[in-house]
C-alpha positions in Angstrom: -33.8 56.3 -20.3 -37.2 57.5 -21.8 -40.7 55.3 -21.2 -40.4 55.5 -25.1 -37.0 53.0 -24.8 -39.0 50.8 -22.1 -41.0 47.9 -22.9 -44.9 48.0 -22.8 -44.7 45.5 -19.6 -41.7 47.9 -18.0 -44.1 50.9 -18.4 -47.3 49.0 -16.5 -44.9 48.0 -13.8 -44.2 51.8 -13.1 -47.8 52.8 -13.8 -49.4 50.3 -11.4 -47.2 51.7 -8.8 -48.4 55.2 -8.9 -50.6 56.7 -6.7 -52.6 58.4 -8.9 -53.3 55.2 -11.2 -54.7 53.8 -7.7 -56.9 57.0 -7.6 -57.7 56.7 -11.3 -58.9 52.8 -10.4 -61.0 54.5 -7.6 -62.9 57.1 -9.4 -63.8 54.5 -12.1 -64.6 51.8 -10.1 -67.3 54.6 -8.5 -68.2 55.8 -12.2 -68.6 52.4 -13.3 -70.7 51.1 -10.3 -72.2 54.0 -8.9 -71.0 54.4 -5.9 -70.0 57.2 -3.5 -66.8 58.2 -2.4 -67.3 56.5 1.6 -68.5 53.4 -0.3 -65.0 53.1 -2.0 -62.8 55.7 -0.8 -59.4 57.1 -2.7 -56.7 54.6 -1.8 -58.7 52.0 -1.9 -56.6 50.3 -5.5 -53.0 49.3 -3.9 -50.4 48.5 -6.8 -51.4 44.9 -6.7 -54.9 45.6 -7.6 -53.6 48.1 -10.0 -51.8 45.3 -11.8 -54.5 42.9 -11.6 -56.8 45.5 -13.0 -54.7 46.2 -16.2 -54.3 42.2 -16.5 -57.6 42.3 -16.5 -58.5 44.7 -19.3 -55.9 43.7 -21.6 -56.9 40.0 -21.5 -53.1 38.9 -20.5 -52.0 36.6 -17.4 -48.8 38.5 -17.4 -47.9 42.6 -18.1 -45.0 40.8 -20.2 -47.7 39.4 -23.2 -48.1 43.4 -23.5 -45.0 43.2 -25.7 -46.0 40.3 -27.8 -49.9 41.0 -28.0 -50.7 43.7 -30.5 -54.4 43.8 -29.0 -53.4 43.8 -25.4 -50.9 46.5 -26.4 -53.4 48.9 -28.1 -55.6 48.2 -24.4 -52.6 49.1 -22.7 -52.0 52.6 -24.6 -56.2 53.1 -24.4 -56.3 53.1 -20.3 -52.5 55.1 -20.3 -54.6 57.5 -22.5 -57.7 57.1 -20.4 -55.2 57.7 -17.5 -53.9 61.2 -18.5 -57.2 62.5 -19.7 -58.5 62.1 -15.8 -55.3 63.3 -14.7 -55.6 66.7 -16.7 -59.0 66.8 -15.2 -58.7 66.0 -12.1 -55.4 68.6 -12.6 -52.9 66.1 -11.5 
């Protein structure tokens, strides 16, 4: 099955659990508050976090309101896209 046939709230469940989406959390939580790598090392973002965090920036309680909230959705698709671009930078 392609992430295409799986619902929004299917495809932040398997996000949140990647590795580098906890290393993506990292580098922007550094970015964002300016701090240095032994203030908040890589690793720090565990899946739970992760999950919390995309709660968070979509404005849902639940990753589930992803496939019934058109604005949560278009969040969702702006930090998967956000995602990638640091990937291909960081040449994950």
């Amino acid at each position: 099955m392609t992430t295409e046939r799986r619902s929004l709230a299917q495809q932040a469940g398997m996000l949140c659990n990647l590795p580098a989406f906890g290393l993506y959390l990292d580098a922007r939580a550094r970015r964002d508050k300016g701090l240095a790598p032994d203030q908040l090392p890589d690793g720090t973002h565990n899946p739970e976090d992760a999950a919390d965090a995309v709660r968070r920036a979509c404005g849902v309680e639940s990753r589930t309101d992803l496939d019934r909230d058109e604005q949560a959705a278009a969040m969702y698709k702006r930090i998967v896209a956000d995602f990638g671009c640091w990937k291909r930078r960081a040449g994950l």
